[in-house]
C-alpha positions in Angstrom: -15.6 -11.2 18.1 -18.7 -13.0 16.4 -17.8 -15.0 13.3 -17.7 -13.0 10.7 -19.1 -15.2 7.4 -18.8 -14.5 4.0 -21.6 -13.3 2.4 -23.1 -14.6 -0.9 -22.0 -12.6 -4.0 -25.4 -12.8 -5.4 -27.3 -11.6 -2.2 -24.9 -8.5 -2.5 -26.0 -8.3 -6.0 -29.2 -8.0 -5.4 -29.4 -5.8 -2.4 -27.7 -3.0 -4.6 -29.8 -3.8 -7.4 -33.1 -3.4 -5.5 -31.5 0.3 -4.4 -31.0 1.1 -7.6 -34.8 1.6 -8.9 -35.9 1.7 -12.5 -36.5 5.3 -13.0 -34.3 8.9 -12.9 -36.1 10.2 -9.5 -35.1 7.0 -8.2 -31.1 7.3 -9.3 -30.9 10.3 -7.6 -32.0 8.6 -4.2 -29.2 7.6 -1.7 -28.9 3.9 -0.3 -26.6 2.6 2.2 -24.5 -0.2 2.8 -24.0 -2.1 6.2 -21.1 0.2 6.4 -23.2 3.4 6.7 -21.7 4.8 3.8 -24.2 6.5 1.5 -24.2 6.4 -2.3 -26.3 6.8 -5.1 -28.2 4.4 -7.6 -25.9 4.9 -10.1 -22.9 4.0 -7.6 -24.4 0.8 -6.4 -24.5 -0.2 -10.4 -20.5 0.7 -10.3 -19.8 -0.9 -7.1 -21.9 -4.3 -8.4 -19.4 -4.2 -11.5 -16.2 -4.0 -8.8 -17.7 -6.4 -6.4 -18.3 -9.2 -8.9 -14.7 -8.9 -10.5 -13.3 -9.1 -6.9 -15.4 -12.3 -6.3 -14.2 -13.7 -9.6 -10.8 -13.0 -8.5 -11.0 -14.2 -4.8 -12.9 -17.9 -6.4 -9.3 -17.8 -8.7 -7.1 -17.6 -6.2 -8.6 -19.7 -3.7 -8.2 -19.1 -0.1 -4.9 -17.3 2.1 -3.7 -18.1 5.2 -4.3 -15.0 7.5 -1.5 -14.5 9.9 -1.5 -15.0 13.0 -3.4 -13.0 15.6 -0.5 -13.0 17.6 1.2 -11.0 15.1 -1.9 -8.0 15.1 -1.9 -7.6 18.5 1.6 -6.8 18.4 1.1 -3.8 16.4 -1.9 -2.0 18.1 -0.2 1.1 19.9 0.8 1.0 23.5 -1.9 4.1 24.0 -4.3 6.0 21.4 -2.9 9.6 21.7 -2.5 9.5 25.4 -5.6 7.6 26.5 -4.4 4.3 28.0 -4.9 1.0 26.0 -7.1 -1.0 28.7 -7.7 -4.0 27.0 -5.9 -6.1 24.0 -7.5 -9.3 22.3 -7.3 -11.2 19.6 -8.5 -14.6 17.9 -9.0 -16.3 14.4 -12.5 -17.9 13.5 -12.9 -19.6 9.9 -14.7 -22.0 8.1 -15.4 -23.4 5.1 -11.4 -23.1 4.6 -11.4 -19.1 5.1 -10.0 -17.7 8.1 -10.2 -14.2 9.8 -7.8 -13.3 12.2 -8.4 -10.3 14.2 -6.6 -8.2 17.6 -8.4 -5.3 19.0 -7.5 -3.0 21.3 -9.7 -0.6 23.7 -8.0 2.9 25.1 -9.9 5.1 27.6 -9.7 7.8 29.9 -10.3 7.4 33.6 -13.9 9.0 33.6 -14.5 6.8 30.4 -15.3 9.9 28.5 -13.2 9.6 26.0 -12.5 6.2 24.4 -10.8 4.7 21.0 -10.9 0.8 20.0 -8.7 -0.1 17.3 -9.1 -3.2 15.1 -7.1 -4.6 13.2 -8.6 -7.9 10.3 -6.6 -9.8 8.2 -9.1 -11.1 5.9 -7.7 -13.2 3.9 -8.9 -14.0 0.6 -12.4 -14.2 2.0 -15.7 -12.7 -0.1 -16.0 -11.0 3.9 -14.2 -8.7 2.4 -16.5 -6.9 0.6 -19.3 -6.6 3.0 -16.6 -5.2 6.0 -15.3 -2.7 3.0 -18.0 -1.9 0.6 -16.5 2.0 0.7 -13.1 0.9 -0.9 -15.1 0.3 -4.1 -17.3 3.3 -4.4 -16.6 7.4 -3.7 -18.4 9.3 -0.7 -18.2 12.5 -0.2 -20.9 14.4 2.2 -21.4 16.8 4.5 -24.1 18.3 7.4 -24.2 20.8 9.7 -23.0 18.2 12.1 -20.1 16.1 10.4 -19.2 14.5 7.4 -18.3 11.1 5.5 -16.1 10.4 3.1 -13.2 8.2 1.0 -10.5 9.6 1.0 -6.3 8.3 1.1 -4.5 7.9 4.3 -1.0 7.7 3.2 -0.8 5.5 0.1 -3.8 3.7 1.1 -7.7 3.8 0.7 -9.8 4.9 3.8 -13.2 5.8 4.8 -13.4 8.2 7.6 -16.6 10.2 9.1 -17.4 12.0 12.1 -20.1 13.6 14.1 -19.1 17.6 15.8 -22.2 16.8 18.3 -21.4 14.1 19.9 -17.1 13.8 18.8 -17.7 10.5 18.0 -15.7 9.3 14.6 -13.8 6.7 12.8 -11.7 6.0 10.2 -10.7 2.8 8.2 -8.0 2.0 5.9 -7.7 -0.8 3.2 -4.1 -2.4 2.8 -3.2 -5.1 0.3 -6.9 -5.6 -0.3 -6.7 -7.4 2.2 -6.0 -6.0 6.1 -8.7 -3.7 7.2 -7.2 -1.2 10.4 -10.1 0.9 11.7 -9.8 3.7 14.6 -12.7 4.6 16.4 -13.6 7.5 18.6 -16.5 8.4 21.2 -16.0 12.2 22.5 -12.7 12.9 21.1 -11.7 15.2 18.1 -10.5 13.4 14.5 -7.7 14.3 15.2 -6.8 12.2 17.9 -8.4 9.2 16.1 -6.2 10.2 13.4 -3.0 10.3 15.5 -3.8 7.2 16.9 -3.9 5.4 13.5 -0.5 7.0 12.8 1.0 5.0 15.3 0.2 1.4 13.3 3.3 0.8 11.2 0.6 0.0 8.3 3.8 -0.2 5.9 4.6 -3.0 8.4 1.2 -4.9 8.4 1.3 -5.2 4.9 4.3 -6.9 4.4 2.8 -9.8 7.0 2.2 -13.0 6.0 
């Protein structure tokens, strides 16, 4: 995994500002964040408001010790639904006194048709937070011919899940403690199985890690 920095309040700031426009034609345009998600002017303006309290809040508290890597790649299933887990890594990169600890695991078929990787971050208190959740502090809700996007709750916890009927490629993410980020993702399998696969995190377990 590449070091993952955090990035400037400020140069969030402004890259939802300059979304936003200055006029109603303009409000009613979508922008989206590194995330994918889509929202609206007005939404960006919202989400600006969240995302500078949170940074307020993170400078406050100061940094937290993620837990050890270790400790994530314990809890990444044994298989995704069936599809045999191939590969399990993890590692912590930090700097600047915030650290990011991190365990993924990779599940495939034998052809390599059908494939899930599972992450698992513990993000500390680190401002990275923000950019690898941006959809835990707006709404989405869309839909195409072809799939859909959209927060929603998995369990007692905020998620972001989407998926494409063409190609059955999906994922969905869930927020715990503000702080772990668990994401499933799929490439030709149904949501459902992505879903299933995310079921079998003990995420009532993760958040109680420290």
């Amino acid at each position: 995994m590449k070091l993952i920095q955090s990035v400037p309040v400020f140069l969030l700031a402004a890259t939802l500002l300059m979304s936003c426009g200055g006029n109603k034609e303009e409000e009613k345009a979508e922008s989206s964040d590194d995330d994918g998600t889509s929202i609206s002017a007005s939404e960006s303006v919202d989400a600006l408001k969240k995302m500078a309290d949170q940074a307020e809040e993170m400078q406050k508290n100061g940094p937290v010790e993620t837990v050890d890597f270790r400790k994530l790649k314990e809890m990444l299933p044994a298989d995704a639904d069936g599809l045999a887990r191939k590969e399990a890594t993890g590692e912590k990169n930090g700097m600047a006194g915030f650290n990011i600890s991190t365990a993924k695991g990779e599940y495939r078929n034998d052809d390599d048709s059908q494939s899930i990787e599972v992450n698992i971050v513990d993000a500390g208190g680190t401002g990275a937070l923000m950019g690898m959740a941006a959809w835990s502090i707006i709404e989405v809700d869309k839909e195409t011919e072809n799939g859909y996007e959209k927060t929603t709750k998995f369990g007692d916890y905020k998620a972001y899940e989407k998926y494409d009927n063409s190609s059955k490629n999906g994922e969905i993410a869930v927020l715990i403690n503000n702080r772990f980020i668990v994401t499933a993702k799929g490439n030709g399998v149904d949501m459902s199985k992505i879903k299933a696969t995310l079921e079998d995190i003990e995420l009532g377990k993760l958040a109680d890690l420290k």
